[in-house]
C-alpha positions in Angstrom: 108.4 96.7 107.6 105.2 98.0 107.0 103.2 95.0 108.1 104.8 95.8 111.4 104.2 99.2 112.0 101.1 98.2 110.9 100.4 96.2 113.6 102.4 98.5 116.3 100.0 100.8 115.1 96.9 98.4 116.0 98.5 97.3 119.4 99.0 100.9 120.7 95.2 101.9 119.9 94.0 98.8 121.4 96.4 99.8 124.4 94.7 103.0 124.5 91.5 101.7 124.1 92.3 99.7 127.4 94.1 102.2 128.9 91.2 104.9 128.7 88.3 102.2 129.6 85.9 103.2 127.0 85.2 100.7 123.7 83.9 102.9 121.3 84.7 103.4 117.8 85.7 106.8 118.4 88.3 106.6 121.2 90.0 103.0 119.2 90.3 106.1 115.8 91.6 108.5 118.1 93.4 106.3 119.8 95.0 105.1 116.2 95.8 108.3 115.1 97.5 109.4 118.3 99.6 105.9 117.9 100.0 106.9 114.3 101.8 110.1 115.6 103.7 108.3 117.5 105.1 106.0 115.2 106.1 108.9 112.5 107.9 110.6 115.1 110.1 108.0 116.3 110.5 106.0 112.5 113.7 107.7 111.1 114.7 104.9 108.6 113.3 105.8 105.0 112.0 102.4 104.3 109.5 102.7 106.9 108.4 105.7 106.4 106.5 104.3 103.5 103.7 102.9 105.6 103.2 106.9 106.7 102.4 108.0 103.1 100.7 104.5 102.6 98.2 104.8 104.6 96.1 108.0 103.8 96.1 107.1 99.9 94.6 103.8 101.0 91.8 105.8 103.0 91.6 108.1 100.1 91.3 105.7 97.5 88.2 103.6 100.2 86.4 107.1 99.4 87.5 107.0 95.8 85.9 103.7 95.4 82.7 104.0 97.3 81.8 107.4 95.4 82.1 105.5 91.5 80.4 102.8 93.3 77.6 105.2 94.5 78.0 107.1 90.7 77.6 104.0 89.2 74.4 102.6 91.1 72.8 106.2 90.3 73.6 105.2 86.3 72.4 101.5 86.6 68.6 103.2 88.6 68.1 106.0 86.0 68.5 102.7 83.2 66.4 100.4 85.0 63.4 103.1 85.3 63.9 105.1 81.7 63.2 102.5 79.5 64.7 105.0 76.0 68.1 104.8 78.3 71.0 103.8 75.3 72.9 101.0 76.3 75.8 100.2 74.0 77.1 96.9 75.5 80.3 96.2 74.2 83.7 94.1 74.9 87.0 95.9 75.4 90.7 95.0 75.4 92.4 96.5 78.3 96.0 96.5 78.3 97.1 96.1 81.9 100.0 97.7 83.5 99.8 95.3 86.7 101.7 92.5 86.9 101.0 90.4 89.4 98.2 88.2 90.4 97.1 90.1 93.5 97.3 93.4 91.3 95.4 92.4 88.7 92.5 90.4 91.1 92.4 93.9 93.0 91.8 95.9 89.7 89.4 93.2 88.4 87.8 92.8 91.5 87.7 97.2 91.9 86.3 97.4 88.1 83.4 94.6 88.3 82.6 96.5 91.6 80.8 99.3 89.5 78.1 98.3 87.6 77.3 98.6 83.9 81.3 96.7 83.8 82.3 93.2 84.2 85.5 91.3 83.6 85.2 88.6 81.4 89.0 87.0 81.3 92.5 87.7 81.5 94.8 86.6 79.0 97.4 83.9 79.6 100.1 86.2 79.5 98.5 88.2 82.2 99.0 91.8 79.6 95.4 92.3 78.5 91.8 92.0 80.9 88.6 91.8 78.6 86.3 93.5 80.1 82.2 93.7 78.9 80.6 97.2 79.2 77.1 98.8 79.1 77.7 102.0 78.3 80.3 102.4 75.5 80.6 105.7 74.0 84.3 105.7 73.4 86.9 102.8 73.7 89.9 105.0 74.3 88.4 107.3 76.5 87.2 104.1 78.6 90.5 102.5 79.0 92.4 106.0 80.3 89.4 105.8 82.9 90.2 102.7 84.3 93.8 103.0 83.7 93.8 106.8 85.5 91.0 105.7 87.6 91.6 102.5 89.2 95.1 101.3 88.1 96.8 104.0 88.7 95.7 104.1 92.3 95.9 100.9 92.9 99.5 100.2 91.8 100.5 103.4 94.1 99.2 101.4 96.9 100.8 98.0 95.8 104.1 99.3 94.8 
């Protein structure tokens, strides 16, 4: 049901982009937001309403991402130009919590996205990523950052 309102949602802001006669980015978001309205205030089943809380935490967690991103690249310039930077490159066993194959591509695709990490395999049994890092000061504290970090997140949105 959420694909649908989904695209409802689309429809009526490209509707409204025709409607008003101006193709701009701005009108087609305000035009999304004002169908986004909409749609909550007519949706009374439950089960749709999913899609209403859905959607912010995705936009929220785009922002998430693109600050470690930007956090990350500001790591990987101070090691490229300080050459006494300490790297401490070092495998780790994550445990995963995701379970299917989309979850765990998203969180190995999210996680290889910063730099200074890269995810080396997933185990056949699809319950542990091996993942290599640059900067390893403390293998516990590193899994509860991806695990609060990025899987947590993630599985809100996929679940």
């Amino acid at each position: 049901m959420t694909k649908s309102l989904l695209l409802s949602n689309l429809l009526l802001a490209i509707i409204w982009v025709m409607a008003t006669g101006t193709l701009t980015e701005e009108n087609f978001i305000f035009g999304f937001l004002i169908s986004f309205m909409i749609l909550y205030l007519i949706t009374i089943n439950k089960e749709e309403r999913k899609y209403f809380t859905m959607l912010p935490k995705l936009v929220t967690f785009i922002f998430f991402m693109l600050w470690e991103i930007i956090k990350a690249n500001f790591q990987a310039v101070r090691d490229s130009l300080y050459a006494k930077s300490k790297l401490s490159p070092a495998i780790v066993k994550y445990p995963l919590e995701a379970e299917s194959d989309v979850e765990i591509t998203l969180l190995a695709n999210l996680v290889s996205l910063t730099p200074g990490t890269l995810i080396m395999d997933v185990s056949d049994d699809k319950k542990v990523m091996y993942i290599h890092v640059l900067h390893l000061e403390n293998k516990e504290v590193f899994i509860e950052e991806v695990r609060n970090k990025f899987e947590k997140r993630l599985l809100e949105l996929m679940r």
